[in-house]
C-alpha positions in Angstrom: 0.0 0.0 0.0 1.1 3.7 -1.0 2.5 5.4 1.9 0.0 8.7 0.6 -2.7 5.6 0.9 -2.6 4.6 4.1 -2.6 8.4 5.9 -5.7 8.8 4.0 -7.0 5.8 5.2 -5.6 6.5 8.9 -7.2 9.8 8.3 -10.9 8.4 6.8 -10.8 5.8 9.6 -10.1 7.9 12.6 -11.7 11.0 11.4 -10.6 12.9 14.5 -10.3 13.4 18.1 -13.0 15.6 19.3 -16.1 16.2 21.6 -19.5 16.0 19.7 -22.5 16.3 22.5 -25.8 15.2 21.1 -28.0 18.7 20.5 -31.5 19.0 21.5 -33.5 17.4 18.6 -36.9 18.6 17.4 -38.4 16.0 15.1 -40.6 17.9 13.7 -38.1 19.3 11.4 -37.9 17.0 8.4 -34.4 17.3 8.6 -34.1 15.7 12.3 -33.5 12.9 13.5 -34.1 10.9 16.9 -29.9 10.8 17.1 -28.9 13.4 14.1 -29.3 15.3 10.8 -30.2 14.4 7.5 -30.7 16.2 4.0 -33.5 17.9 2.6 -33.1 15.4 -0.5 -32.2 11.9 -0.9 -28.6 11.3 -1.2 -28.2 7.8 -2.2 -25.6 6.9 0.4 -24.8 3.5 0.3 -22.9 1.9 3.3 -19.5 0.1 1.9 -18.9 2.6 -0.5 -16.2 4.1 1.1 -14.0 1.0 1.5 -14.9 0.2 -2.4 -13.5 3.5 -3.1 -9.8 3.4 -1.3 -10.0 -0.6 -2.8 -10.2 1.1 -6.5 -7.6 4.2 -4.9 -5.4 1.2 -4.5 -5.5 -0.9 -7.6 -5.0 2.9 -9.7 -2.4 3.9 -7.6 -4.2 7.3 -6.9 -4.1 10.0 -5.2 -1.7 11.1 -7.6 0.4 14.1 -6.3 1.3 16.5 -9.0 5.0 15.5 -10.7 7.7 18.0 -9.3 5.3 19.9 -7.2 2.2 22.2 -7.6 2.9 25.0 -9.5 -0.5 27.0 -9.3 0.5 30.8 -9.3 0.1 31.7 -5.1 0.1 36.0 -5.6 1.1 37.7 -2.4 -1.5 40.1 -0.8 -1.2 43.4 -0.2 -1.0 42.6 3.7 -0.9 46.3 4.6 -3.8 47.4 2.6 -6.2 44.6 3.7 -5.0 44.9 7.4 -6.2 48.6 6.8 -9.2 48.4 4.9 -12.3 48.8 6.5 -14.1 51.2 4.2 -13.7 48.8 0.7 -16.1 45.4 0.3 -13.4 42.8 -0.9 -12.9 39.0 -0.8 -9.3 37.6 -0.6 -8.8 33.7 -1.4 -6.6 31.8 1.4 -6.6 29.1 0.0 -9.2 25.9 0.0 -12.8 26.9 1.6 -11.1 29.6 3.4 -12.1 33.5 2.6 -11.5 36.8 3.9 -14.7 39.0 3.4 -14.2 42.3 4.2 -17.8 43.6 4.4 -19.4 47.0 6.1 -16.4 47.2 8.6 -16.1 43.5 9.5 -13.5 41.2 8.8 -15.5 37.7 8.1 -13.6 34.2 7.9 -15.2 31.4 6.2 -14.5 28.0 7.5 -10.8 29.1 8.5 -7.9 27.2 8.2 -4.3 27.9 8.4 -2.0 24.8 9.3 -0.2 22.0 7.7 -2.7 19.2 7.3 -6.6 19.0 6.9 -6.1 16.1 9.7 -6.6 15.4 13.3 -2.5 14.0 13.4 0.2 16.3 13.1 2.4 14.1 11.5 -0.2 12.5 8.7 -2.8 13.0 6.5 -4.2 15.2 3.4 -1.1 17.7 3.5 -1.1 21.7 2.0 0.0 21.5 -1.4 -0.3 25.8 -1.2 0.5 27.1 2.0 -2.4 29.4 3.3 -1.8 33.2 1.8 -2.6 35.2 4.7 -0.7 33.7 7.7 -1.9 34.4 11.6 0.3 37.4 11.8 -0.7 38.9 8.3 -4.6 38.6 9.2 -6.6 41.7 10.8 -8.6 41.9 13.4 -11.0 39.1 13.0 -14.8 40.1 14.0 -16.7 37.1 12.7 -16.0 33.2 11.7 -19.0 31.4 10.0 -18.4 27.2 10.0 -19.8 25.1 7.3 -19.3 21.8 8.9 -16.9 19.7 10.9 -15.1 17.9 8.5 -11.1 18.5 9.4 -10.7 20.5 5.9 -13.0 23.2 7.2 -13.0 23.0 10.5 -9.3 23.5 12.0 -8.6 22.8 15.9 -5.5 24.7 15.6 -6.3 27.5 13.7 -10.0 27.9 15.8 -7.6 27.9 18.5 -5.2 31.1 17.2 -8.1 33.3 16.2 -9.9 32.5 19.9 -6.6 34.0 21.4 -5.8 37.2 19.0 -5.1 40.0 20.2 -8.0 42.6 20.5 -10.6 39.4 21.8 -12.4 36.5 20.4 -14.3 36.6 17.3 -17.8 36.0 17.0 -17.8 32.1 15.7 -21.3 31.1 13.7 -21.4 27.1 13.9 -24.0 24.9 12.9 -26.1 23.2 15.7 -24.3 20.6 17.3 -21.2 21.8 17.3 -20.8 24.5 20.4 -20.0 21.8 22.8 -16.7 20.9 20.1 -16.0 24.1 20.4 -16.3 23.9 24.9 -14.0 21.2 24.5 -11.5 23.3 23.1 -12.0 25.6 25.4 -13.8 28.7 23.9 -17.2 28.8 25.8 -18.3 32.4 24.7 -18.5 34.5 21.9 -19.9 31.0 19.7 -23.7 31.3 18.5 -25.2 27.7 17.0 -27.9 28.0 14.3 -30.4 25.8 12.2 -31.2 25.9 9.0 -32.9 28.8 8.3 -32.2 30.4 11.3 -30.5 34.3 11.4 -28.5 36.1 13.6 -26.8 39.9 13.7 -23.4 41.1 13.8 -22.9 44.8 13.3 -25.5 45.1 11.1 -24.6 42.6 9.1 -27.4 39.4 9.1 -25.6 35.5 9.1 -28.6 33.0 7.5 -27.4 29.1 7.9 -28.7 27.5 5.2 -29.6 23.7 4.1 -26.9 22.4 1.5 -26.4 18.6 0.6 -23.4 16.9 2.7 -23.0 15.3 6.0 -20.7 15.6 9.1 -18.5 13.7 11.0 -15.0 13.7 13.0 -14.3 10.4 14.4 -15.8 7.2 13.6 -18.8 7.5 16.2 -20.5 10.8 15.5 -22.0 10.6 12.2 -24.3 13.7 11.5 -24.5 14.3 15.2 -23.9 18.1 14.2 -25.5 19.8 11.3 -24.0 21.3 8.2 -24.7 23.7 5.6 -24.3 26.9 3.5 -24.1 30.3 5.0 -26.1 33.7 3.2 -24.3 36.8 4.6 -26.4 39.9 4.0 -24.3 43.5 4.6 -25.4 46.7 3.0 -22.5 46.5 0.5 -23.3 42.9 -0.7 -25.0 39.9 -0.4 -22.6 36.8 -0.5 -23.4 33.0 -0.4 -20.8 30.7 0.8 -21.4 27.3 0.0 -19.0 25.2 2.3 -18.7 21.1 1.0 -21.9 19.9 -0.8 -23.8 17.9 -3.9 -25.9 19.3 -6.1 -29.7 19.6 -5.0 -32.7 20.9 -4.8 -31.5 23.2 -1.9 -29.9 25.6 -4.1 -33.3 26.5 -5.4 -34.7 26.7 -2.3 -32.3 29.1 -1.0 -32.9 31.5 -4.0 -36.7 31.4 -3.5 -36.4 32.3 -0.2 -34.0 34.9 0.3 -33.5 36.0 -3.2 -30.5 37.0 -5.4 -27.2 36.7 -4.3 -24.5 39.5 -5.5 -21.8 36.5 -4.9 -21.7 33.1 -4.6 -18.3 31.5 -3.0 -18.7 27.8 -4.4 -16.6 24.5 -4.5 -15.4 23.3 -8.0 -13.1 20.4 -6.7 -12.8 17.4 -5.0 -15.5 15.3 -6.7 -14.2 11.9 -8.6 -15.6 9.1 -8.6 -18.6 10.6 -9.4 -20.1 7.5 -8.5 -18.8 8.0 -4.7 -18.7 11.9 -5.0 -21.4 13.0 -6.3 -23.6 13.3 -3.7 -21.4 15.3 -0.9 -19.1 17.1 -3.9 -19.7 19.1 -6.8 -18.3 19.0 -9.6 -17.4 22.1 -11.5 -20.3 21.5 -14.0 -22.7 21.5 -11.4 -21.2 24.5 -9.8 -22.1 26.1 -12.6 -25.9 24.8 -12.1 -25.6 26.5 -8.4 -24.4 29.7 -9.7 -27.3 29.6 -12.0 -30.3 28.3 -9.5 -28.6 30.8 -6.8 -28.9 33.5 -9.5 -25.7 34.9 -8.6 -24.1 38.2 -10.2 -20.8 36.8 -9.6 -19.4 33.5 -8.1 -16.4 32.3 -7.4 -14.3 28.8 -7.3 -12.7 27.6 -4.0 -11.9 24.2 -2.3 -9.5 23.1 -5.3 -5.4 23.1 -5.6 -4.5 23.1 -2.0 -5.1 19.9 -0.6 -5.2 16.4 -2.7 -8.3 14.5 -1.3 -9.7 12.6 -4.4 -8.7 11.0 -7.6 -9.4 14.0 -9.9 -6.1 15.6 -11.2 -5.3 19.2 -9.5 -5.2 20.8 -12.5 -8.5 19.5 -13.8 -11.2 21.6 -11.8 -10.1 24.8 -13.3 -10.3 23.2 -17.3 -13.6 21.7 -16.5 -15.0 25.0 -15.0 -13.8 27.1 -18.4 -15.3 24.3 -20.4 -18.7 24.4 -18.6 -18.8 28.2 -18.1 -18.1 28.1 -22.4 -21.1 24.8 -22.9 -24.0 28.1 -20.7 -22.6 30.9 -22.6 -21.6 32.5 -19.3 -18.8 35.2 -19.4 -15.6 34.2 -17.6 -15.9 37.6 -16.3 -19.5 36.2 -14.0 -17.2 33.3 -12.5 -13.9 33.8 -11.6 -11.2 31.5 -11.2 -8.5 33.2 -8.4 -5.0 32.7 -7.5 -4.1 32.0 -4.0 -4.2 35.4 -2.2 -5.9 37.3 -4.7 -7.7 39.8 -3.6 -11.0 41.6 -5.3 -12.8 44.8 -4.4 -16.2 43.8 -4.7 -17.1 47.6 -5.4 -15.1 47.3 -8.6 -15.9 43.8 -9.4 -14.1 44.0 -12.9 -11.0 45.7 -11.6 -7.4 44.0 -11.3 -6.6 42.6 -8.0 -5.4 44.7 -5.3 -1.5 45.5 -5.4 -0.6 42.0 -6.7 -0.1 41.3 -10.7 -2.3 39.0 -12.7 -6.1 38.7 -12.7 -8.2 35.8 -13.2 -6.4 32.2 -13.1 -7.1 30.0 -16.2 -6.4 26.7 -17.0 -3.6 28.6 -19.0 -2.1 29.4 -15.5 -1.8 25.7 -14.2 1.2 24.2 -15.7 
């Protein structure tokens, strides 16, 4: 067995250390259960199907890490301006699900994480391919985290830990139900607000909605959607911005349009989906993120949770290609979706403008080589 092949399935197995404390379940939500969550939709999950995944993994000899390295451009940020800005809407790409959203005066992280490996093991599992392009010390003050889920990709002990302890106080962490007692255990007890789907909170008058998406949760081998996941629709008086987290495609994405409307930007995943036949229903693939940008009726969107960790068989490369290709198949400008570099930042004020102090603009698959 590949030594790449057995930290996966270390990783897969043991899915984490952690504390996961049943939540208060009210059946009467379809999405409920006695012991847990579920979808909105039917998934077709099939028990085994892991195991007949990492036996194909095996026989391919995948993952495959790119030959001589990943070269994706990584831009540096303008660390000064961004630690500055409070008066400009802009996003700037960390790297994987991670964003910084710079919205009416609050600096927003979306499912933050900073450190070596998506793992619960120092020393093993899915490693950085990019390293993040904002470090602790480059970030400013942050006033809001919103999580997605628990999965170890998106949900970081060590960097949850950092941002509890910067300097200036705690940010404001918006989890999905279930998961404040995790959050206990690591010992940050205030300042952590759990929602539902559907439900909203407040933060300097900016609104937080936690909405349904198709996925599931889990960090060790015992707590399977014991805590809930989704999508999360932050609403400031610059912009409206979706962030998508990990999920299929589904009906939910229609759902969330009906009911809260437009979005100005959608921050959606485009990697990490073959097999299909395994994939499909927890990751999209960058076809059906193109479906999500249209259901969500997004005036922009833009591609995260591809080219800095390998966690599936596609090659890293690929999600990028297959987003220009499908973007080309709707007859959707390039301009509508964009494809960033690591640590590129855009002004959402100026949505066609160059990135902020750093050369280049949009990433194609010309860029990967």
């Amino acid at each position: 067995m590949r030594p790449e092949n057995i930290l996966a399935l270390l990783l897969a197995f043991s899915l984490a250390t952690g504390c996961s404390a049943r939540p208060q379940m009210d059946t009467t939500k379809p999405h409920h259960t006695e012991d847990g969550f579920r979808n909105n939709y039917p998934s077709g999950w099939k028990r085994g199907s892991f195991w007949k995944w990492q036996r194909e993994r095996w026989a391919k000899g995948l993952p495959r890490t790119p030959d001589g390295g990943w070269h994706f451009p990584l831009v540096h940020p303008d660390v000064a301006w961004i630690r500055a800005n409070r008066d400009d809407p802009a996003l700037t790409w960390i790297g994987h699900a991670t964003f910084l959203l710079q919205l009416d005066g609050l600096n927003i992280l979306t499912d933050p994480h900073l450190t070596g490996r998506a793992s619960p093991l120092s020393f093993a599992g899915p490693e950085r391919i990019v390293p993040p392009a904002l470090g602790f010390h480059d970030l400013p003050h942050i006033d809001a985290v919103v999580v997605s889920h628990n999965h170890y990709d998106h949900l970081d002990a060590g960097t949850v830990e950092r941002l509890a302890r910067q300097a200036g106080g705690p940010p404001r962490f918006f989890v999905p139900l279930g998961l404040k007692a995790w959050f206990a255990a690591q010992g940050i007890r205030d300042d952590v607000v759990e929602l539902d789907w559907w439900d909203e909170t407040e933060l300097g008058g900016v609104t937080f909605t936690f909405t349904p998406v198709q996925h599931w949760s889990a960090r060790t081998p015992w707590d399977r959607n014991r805590t809930l996941w989704g999508g999360w629709r932050i609403d400031a008086g610059e912009a409206s911005v979706f962030f998508a987290g990990d999920t299929g495609y589904s009906q939910d994405f229609k759902d969330i349009r009906a009911r809260l409307g437009p979005v100005d930007y959608a921050l959606l995943p485009i990697g990490a989906y073959e097999p299909r036949w395994f994939m499909s229903v927890m990751h999209v693939n960058p076809e059906e993120a193109v479906k999500i940008h249209e259901d969500l009726e997004a005036g922009h969107s833009v591609a995260m949770h591809w080219g800095t960790f390998v966690l599936t068989d596609e090659p890293m490369d690929e999600p990028p290609r297959k987003l220009v290709q499908a973007l080309r198949r709707e007859g959707i400008p390039h301009e509508r979706f964009w494809l960033l570099k690591h640590g590129e930042t855009r002004r959402l004020d100026q949505p066609m403008a160059e990135t902020v102090a750093v050369s280049g603009g949009d990433a194609t698959a010309a860029d990967v080589r």
